[in-house]
N, C-alpha and C positions, 0 to 999 in steps of 0.2 A: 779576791773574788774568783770562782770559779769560769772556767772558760765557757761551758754553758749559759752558766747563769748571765754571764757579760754579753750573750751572743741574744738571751731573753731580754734582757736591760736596752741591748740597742734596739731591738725589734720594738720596743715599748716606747722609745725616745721618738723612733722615726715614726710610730704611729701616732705620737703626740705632737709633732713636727704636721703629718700628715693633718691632724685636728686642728691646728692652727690656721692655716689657710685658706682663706674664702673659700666658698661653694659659687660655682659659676651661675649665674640668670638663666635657668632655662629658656630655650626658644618659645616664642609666642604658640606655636606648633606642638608643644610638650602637652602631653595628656595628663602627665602627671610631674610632683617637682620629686627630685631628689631629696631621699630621708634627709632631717639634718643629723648631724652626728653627736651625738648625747656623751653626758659624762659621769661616769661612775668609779669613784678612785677614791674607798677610805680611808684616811687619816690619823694617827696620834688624837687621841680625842678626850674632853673632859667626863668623868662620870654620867651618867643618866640613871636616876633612881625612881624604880614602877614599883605601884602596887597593883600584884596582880592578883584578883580575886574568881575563884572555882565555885559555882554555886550548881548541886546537886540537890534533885528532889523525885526521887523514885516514885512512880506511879503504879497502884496494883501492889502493891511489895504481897507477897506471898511469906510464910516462914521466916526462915533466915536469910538477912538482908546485908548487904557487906557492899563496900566501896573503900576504895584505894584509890590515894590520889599525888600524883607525882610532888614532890620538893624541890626547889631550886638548889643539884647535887653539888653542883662544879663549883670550885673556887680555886681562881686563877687571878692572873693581871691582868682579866680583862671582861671576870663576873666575879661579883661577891656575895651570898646571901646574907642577908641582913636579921628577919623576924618572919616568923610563924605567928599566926593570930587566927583560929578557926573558932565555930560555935556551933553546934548540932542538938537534936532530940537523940543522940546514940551515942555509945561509950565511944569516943575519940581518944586515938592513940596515934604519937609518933615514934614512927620504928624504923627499920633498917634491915636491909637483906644481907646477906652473908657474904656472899662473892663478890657483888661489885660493890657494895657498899652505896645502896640505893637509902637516902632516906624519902621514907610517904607519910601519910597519915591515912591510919588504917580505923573505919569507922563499922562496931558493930551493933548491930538494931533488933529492940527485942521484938519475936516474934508477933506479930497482933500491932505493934506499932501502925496506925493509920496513915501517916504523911510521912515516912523519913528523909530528912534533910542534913545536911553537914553543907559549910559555906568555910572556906578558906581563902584567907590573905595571905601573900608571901610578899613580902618588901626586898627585892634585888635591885643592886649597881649592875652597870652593863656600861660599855664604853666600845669602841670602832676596837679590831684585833688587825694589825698591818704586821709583816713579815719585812725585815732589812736584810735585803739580799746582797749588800754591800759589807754586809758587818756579820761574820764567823764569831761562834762562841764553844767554849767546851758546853757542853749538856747534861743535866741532872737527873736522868734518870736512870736507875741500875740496871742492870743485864736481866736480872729476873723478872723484871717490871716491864722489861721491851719484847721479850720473849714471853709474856703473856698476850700481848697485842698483837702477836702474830697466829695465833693459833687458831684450827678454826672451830664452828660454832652452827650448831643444827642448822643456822639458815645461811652462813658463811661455810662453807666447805674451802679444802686449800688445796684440793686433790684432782686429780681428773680433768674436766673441760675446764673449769678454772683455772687450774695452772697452768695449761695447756693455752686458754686464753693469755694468759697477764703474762707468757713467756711471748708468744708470738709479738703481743704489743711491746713490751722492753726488750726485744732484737736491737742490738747494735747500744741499746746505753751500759753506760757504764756507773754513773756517781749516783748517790740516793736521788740526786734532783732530775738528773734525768729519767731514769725511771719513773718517777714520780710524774713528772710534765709528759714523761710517753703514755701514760697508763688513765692520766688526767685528761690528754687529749682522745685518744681513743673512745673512751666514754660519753665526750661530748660528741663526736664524730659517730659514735655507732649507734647511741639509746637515742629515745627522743621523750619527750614531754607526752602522755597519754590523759588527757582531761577526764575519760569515763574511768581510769583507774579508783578503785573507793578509798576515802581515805587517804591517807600516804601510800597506800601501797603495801605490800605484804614483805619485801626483800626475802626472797626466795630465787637467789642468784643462780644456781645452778638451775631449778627451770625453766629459768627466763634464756642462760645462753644456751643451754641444750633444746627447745623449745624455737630458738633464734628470734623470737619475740621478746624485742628490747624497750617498748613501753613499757612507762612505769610513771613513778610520782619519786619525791625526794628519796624516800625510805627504800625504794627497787634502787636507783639510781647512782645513789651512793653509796648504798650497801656495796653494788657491783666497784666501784674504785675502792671502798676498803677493804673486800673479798682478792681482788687483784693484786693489791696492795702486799697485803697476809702473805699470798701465793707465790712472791718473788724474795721475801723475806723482809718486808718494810713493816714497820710497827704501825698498825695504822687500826682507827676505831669510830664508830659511830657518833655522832651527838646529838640526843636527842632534844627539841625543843619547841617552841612556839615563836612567834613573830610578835611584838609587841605595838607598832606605830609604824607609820609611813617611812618609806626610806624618805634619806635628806638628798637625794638624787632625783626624785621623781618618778622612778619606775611603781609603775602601780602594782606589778607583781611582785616585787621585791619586801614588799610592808604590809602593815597586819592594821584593821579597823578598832585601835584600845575598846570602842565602846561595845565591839561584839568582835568576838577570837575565835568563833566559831570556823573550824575549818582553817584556822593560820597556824595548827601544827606543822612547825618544820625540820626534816634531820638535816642536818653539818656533818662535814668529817674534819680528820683532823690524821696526819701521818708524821712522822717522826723521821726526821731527815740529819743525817750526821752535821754539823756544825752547825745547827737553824734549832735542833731540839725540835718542840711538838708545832707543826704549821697548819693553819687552817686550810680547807679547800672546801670547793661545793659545785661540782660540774654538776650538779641537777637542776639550778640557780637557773646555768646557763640555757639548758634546755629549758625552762622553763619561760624564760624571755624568748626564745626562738618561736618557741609554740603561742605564744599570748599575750603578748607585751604590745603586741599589736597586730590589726585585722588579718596581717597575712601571716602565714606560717614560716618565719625565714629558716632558708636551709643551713647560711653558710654564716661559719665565725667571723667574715672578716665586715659583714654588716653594720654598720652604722650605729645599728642600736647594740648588737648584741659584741660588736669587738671589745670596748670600754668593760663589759662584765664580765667576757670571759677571761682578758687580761688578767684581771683584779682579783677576781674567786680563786686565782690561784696562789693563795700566799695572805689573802687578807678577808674580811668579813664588816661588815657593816652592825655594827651596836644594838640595832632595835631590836633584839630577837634574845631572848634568855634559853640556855640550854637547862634540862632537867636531869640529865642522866647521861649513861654510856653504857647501861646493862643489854645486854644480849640473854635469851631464855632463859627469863625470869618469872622464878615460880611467886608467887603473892602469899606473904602469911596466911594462914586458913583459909587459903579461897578451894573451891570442890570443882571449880572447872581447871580446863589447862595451862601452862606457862605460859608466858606470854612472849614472843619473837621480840619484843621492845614495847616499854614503858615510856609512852610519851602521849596517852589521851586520858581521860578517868575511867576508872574499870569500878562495873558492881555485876555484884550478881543478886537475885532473889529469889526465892525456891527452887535453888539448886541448878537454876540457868544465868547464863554469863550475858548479862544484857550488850548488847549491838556501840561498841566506842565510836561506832563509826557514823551514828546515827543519832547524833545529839536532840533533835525535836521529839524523837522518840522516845530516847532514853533522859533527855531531861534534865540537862546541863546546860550553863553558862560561864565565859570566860572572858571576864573585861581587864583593861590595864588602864592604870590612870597614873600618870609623871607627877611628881612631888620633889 
């Protein structure tokens, strides 16, 4: 075990040490009680298998009518897609983009069509992702393949204030994991959770820290630790995805409504760290229990509610949540509008305008998960 990592382990022990021990009776005089201290700590865990279904129905469609809608891409030891199952009034096609190797189902509708609709099922396994930071391994991925993950990417730049940030934050580390936990912390210390942000958020890192407005949503948030990441030379990349069910902790922010997913798009990351190979993280999580988890805004990590998540998101991830993708500026088969910074909502366009992802009652989508 590395001497960091054991110096992380004890901090973890003693804070669970610390969880253990009664909360004292506040005085009868006490205005308010002491949070109690919650728990959040994924596990080795059995499968979970969702069907998760996209229903789409354009309103108005004009001309040509077209929708793209994300596939469950990832397949690892800790997602697997299972089946495709869609049905529409329009030629439905499963395809694939060229660079990241996105598959969607790309639906197109003949002009004059009155109601176009397409409804898709995708049946994925999902299971908790925990990191053993006691247990080193060699790593399987090639030099070519990690040195694409570092590169950067119209809304990830690796130049400039970027690097410039992610050097000043890893001053003094030295091993991938420090760096990583310096770059990790930092983020949670500097951005914060912005609730009017639309959507996920745009990640557009560089004008957020040149701009030094560090709200954001998932998609700003961790973009910025995988942009950091890039900048120092850590392989490190996006995960695009949705929340599916309640966490099995209780945090209400942490888990997604199966019978309406509206608004439970969430990005992950994920870095590549010598002897660990690829490890999860998610400081926007954290921010995100800071800002919402509960009535007040808490500032500091070592909070009651927010210590236990922000431990944890570094190295592991909770099951309920299926990721779609990892593409960065992706252009959409035949589509007449522009690329897209990340493929993680349903995209259509009709008469040559790119309807609003961000705006589901408008645009006229639904997205439920149901456990089988």
């Amino acid at each position: 075990m590395t001497t960091d990592r054991r110096h992380f382990l004890q901090g973890a022990a003693a804070a669970s040490l610390a969880a253990a021990l009664p909360l004292l009776s506040p005085s009868a005089s006490a205005q308010t009680a002491a949070p109690a201290r919650r728990h959040f700590q994924p596990a080795a865990s059995d499968w979970r298998t969702f069907d998760v279904t996209t229903r789409v129905d354009i309103q108005q469609a004009e001309g040509l009518t077209q929708v793209w809608l994300p596939l469950p891409n990832v397949e690892s030891d800790w997602q697997q897609g299972l089946t495709n199952r869609f049905g529409s009034n329009g030629d439905a096609r499963l395809t694939e983009s060229t660079l990241y190797g996105v598959r969607m189902l790309h639906v197109r509708f003949n002009p004059g069509e009155a109601a176009p609709y397409v409804e898709l099922t995708s049946r994925v396994r999902t299971r908790n992702r925990v990191t053993d930071w006691a247990q080193k391994s060699a790593t399987a991925e090639d030099a070519a393949t990690l040195r694409f993950w570092t590169q950067p990417t119209r809304l990830l730049p690796t130049d400039g204030i970027v690097r410039t940030t992610a050097r000043e934050a890893t001053r003094g580390a030295r091993t991938d994991v420090q760096k990583a936990q310096a770059i990790y912390d930092w983020v949670v210390a500097n951005t914060h959770r912005e609730p009017k942000t639309r959507g996920c958020g745009e990640g557009d890192i560089k004008t957020m820290l040149e701009t030094g407005n560090l709200g954001g949503k998932c998609a700003d948030l961790n973009a910025i630790f995988v942009g950091l990441c890039r900048a120092v030379g850590l392989p490190a990349r996006d995960v695009y995805g949705i929340r599916l069910a309640p966490s099995a902790f209780g945090y209400k922010e942490l888990g997604g409504n199966p019978a309406s997913l509206k608004g439970a798009q969430h990005c992950r990351a994920e870095v590549h760290l010598a002897g660990y190979g690829w490890v999860p993280m998610d400081p926007a999580d954290v921010a995100k229990v800071m800002r919402l988890e509960t009535s007040d805004w808490i500032k500091t990590t070592d909070h009651p509610v927010v210590a236990p998540v922000n431990r944890a998101l570094f190295g592991s991830w909770e099951g309920n949540w299926l990721a779609w993708n990892m593409a960065h500026d992706l252009k959409l088969p035949q589509a007449q509008g522009p690329e897209l910074g990340f493929f993680m909502y349903p995209t259509a366009e009709t008469g040559g305008e790119r309807l609003d992802s961000y705006a589901p009652d408008s645009f006229k989508y639904q997205i439920t998960a149901q456990e089988v």
